[in-house]
C-alpha positions in Angstrom: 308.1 94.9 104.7 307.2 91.2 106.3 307.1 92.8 110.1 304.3 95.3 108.6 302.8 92.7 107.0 302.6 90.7 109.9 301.2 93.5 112.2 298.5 94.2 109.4 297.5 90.5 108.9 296.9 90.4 113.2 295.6 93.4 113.4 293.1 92.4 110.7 291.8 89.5 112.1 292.0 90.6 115.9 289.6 93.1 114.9 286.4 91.3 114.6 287.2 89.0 117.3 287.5 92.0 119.6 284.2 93.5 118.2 282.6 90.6 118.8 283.4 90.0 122.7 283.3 93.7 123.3 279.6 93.7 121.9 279.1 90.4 124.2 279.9 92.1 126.8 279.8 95.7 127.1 275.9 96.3 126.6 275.2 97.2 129.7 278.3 98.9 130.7 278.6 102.7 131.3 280.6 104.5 128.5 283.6 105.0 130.9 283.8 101.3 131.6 282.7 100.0 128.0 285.6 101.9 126.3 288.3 100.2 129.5 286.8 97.2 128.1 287.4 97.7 124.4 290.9 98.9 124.9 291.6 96.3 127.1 290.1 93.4 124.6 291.4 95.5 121.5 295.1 95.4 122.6 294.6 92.0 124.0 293.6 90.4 121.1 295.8 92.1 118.5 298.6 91.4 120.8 297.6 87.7 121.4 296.8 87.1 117.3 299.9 89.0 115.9 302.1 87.1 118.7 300.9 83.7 117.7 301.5 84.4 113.7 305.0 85.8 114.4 305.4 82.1 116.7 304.0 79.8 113.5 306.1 81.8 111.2 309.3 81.2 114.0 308.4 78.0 114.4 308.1 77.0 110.3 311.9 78.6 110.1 312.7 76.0 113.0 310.7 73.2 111.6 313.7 71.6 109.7 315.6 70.9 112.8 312.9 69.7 114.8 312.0 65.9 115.9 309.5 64.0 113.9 306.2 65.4 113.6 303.4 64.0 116.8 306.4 62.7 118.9 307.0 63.7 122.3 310.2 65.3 121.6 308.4 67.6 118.7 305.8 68.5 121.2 308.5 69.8 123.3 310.4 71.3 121.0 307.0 73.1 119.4 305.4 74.4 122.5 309.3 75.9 123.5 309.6 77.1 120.3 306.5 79.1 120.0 307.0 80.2 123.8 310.2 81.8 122.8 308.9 83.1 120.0 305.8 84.8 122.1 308.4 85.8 124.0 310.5 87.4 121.8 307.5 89.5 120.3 306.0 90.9 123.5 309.8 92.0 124.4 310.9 93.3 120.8 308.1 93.0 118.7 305.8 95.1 121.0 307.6 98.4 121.0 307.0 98.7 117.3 303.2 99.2 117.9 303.7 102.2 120.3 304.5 105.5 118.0 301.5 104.7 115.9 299.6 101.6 117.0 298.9 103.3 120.4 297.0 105.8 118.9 295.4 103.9 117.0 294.0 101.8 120.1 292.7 104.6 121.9 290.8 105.4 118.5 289.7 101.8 117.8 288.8 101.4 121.5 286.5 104.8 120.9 284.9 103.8 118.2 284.1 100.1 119.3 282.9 101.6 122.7 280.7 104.1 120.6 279.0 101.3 118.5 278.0 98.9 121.3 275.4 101.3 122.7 
């Protein structure tokens, strides 16, 4: 139940932030091109926001065995942390997207495509 919460929570918000550089960007784009664009920046961005929840939510489990907070040994420790934990999403994490979130993408992508013109 948490893993499909935390795929709908990213998803959510990498939503507008895709609408919003896809309309940025694809105005003057043919429709071929605009909807490469939106898929691209569509999985790009739900990737890259669901990826950096699932490394805050790693990184607040590993938070009690850390170094004091604003040290150079924390910083270490955090940027580590959440690059093992982006890590571990795109290799694990990322297959659970494909039987359905796939489909949705090429749906999403259509649709944002459609609207920017």
């Amino acid at each position: 139940m948490q893993v499909a919460f935390l795929f709908a929570v990213g998803s959510a918000i990498a939503w507008p932030l895709a609408a919003i550089a896809i309309r940025l960007t694809a105005r003057s784009l043919p429709p071929g091109a605009a909807y490469a664009l939106a898929f691209l920046v569509l999985a790009t961005t739900t990737i890259g926001v669901t990826s950096g929840f699932y490394a805050l939510w790693y990184r607040d489990y590993y938070a009690d065995w850390h170094a004091t907070v604003f040290t150079t040994e924390w910083a270490f420790q955090f940027a580590f942390t959440v690059g093992g934990a982006v890590y571990q999403f795109l290799v694990l994490g990322l297959p659970m997207y494909m039987p359905v979130g796939f489909a949705g993408l090429f749906a999403a992508s259509f649709l944002l495509a459609r609207t920017t013109r």
